[in-house]
N, C-alpha and C positions, 0 to 999 in steps of 0.2 A: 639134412640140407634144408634152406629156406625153400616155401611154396607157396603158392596160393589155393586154395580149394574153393569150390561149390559149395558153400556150405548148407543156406535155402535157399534154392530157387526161389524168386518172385523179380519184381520192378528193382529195377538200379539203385531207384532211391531206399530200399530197404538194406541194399549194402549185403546180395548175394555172398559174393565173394571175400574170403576170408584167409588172414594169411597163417601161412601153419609151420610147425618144424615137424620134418617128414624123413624116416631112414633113408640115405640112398637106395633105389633100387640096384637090385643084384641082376644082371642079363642071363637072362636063361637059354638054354644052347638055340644054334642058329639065332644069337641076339647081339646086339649093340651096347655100351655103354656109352652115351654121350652127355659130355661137360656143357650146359648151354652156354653160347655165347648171346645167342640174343632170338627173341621171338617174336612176332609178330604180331599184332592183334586183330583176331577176324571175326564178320558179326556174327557168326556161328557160334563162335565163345559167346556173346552177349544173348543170343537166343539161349545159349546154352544156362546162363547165370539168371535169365528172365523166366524162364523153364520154357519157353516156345517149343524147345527140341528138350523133350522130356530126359532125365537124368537114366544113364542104363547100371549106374551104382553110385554110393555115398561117396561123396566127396572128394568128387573128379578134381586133378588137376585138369587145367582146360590147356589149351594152346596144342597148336598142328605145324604152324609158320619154324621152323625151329633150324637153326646155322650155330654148327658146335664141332667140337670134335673127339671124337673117338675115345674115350681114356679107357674101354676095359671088353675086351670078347668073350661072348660067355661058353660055355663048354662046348668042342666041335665045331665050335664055329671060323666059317672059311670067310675073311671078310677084309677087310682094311686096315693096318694097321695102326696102334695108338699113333693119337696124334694127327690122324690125315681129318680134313674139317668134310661133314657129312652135313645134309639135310634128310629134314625129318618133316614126312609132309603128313596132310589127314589121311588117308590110306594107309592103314598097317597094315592089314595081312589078306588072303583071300583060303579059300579051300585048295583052288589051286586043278580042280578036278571035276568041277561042274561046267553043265552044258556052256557055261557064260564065260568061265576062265578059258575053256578050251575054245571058245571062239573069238573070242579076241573082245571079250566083254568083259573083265572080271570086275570091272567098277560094281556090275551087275549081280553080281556073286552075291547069293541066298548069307553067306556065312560070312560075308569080310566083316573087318573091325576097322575101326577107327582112333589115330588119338587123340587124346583129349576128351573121347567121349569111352569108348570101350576100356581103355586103360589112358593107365596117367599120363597129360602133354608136360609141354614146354613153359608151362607157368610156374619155372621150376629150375633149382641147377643143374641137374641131370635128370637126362629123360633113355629111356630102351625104348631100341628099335628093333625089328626083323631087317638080319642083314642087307637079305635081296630086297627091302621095301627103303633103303637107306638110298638118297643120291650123292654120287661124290660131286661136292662144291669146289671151286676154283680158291689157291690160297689166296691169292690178290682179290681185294675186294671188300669193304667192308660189310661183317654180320649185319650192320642194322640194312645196307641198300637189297641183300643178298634175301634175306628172310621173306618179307613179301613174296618173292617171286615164286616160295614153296606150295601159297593156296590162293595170293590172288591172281597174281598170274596165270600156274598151271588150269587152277579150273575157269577162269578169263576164256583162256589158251580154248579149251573142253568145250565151253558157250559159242565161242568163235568157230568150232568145226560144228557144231548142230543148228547153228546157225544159214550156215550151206552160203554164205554170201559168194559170189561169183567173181569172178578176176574183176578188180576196176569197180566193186559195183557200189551200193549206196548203203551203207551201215548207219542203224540208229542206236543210239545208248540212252539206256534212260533210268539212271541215276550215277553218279559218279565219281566213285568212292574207290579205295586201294586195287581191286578187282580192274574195274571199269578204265581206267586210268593207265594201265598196261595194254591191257586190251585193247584199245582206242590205237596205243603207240604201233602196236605188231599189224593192226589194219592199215594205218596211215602207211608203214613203212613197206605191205605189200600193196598199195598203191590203192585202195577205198576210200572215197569218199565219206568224211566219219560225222555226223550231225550228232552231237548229244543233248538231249531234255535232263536235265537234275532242279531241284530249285535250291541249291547254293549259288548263290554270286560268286562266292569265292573260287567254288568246283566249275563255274564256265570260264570262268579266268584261268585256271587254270588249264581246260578242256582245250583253250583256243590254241593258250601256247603251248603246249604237245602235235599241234597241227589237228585240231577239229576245223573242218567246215563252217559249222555253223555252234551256236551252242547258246540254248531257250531255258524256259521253265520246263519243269516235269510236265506240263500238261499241256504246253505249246506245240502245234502241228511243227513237222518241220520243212526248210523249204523246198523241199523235194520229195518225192514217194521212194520210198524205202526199198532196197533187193530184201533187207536181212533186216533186222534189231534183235540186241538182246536188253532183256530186263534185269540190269541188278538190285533197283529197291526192290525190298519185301512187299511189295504194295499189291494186292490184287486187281487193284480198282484202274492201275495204269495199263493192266494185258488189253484192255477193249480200247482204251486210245493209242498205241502203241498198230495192234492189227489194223485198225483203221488206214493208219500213214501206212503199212505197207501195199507195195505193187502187187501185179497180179503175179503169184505165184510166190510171194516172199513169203518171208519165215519167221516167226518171232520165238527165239530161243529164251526160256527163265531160268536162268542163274542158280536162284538161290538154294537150298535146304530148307528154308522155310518162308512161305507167301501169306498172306491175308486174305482173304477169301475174295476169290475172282466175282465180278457181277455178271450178271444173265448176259448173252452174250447173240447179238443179231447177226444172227446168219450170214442174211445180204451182205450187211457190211462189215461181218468181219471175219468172215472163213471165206464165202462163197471166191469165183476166181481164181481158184486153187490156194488161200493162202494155207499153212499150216502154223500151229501151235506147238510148241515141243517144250521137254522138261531137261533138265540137265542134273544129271545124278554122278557127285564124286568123278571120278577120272580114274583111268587106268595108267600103269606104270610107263606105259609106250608115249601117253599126256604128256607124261612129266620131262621125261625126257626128251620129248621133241621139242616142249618149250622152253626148255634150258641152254637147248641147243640155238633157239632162235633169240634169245634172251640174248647168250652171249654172238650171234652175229649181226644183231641188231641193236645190240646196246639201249634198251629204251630207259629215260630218266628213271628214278624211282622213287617218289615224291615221300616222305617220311613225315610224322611228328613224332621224334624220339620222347621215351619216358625211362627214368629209372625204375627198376626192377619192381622198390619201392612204390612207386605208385599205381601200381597194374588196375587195382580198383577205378584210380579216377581214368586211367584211358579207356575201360569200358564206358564210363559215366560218360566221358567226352564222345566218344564215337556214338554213342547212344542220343547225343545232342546235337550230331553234326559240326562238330568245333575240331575235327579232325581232317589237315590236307593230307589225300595220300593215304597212307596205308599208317598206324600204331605201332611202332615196335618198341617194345620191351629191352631194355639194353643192362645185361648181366656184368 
């Protein structure tokens, strides 16, 4: 099958990523065989091809976004049959049996894996899954609007509950990109007031007509004091202006898997009051499915820049320069 792989990590411009002919993978019991339809691109892939998020073996395919369907079950396995269309999000598997699964944590879980990083994603025709880690997708719908909703959504979704924003209350976003962009739509349509900081013109244009409030520079106060923000740029340097705009007792949840190094950080004015700082790690299965579930009764747009399969190098290149509205997907 065609694929793309890691082949050096370093900067974009060196041209990480590299396209390969790869055997099908064969699903091994309790597994998935899925035919991609189409994938996503998340900057986790781009950390991952920059080596930000170190390599955990040779020449990962990357991609976690992934809308396909079914073509082969592997041994024992009780699962969906060919042909029903599955998502394939970054959560593969857990232990299943630690303090954290069995508390309703397993995001947390010492032993999960991940794809696109622990085994091969969706930069790819066929990707395996763990059946129970597979979501059933709706047939109506197109792969390329569907795909996003697998990681930027979900973990949106994941930012949006550590976030703790209050019925009604005043949400900031500060970058706003495939993630952020969904995120924003599930606030506005449980009734938040959503202000977001990015410094695209093109992402507050966009930000407005999805029903933002307001929508600044990344580093523009905004006009109003905050219950909630969450941070999706990688940027360490935005957590200390971000805590500042929030109210007494709000919360600034970060997004990402990978940040730049946060600056010192004044007390007075950016904890004291009770505000809190919080980190967001992967999503659990409950995530995912609760955001699918709101996805489809909320219908929020799903802004796209489609790419052939062919070009997966330049939509990293591009996301990597901000020349992407919406979310990358890869279309098989």
């Amino acid at each position: 099958m065609d694929a793309w792989v890691v082949a050096r990590p370093g900067p974009i411009a060196t041209h990480p990523l590299e396209r390969a002919r790869l055997p099908i993978p064969v699903p091994g019991p309790g597994e998935l065989l899925v035919r991609v339809e189409a994938c996503a691109v998340c900057r986790t892939d781009l950390h991952l091809a920059e080596g930000d998020l170190a390599p955990r073996r040779p020449r990962t395919v990357p991609g976690h976004e992934v809308v396909g369907r079914v073509a082969a079950l592997g041994p024992g396995t009780a699962g969906p049959p060919a042909g029903t269309r599955v998502g394939v999000a970054w959560l593969r598997s857990t232990c299943g049996h630690c303090r954290y699964c069995l508390g309703g944590a397993e995001n947390l879980c010492p032993a999960s894996t991940y794809t696109g990083w622990d085994a091969d994603g969706g930069y790819a025709e066929h990707v395996t899954v763990p059946a129970d880690f597979a979501y059933l997708l709706p047939d109506e719908g197109s792969a390329e609007t569907l795909a996003p909703l697998l990681c930027a959504g979900i973990i949106g979704y994941r930012a949006l509950l550590r976030a703790d924003l209050p019925p009604g209350g005043r949400l900031g976003i500060y970058g706003f990109g495939a993630s952020a962009h969904l995120t924003a739509q599930i606030a506005v349509a449980q009734g938040a007031a959503v202000h977001v900081m990015t410094r695209s013109e093109q992402a507050r244009e966009l930000a407005m007509a999805l029903g933002a409030r307001s929508a600044g520079g990344a580093w523009d106060t905004p006009p109003e004091p905050l219950d909630a923000a969450i941070l999706f740029a990688p940027v360490g340097e935005l957590v200390p202006v971000a805590l500042a705009a929030l109210d007494r007792g709000g919360t600034l949840a970060v997004a990402g898997i990978h940040l730049t190094d946060v600056p010192v950080l004044n007390y007075e004015r950016h904890l004291f009051q009770e505000r809190t700082l919080r980190s967001v790690t992967a999503n659990t299965r409950a995530d995912g499915r609760a955001f699918l579930d709101l996805a489809a009764l909320h219908r929020p747009r799903v802004a796209t820049t489609p790419y052939p399969f062919d070009a997966a190098d330049r939509a990293l290149a591009d996301l990597a320069a901000d020349r992407v509205e919406g979310a990358a997907v890869l279309l098989l």
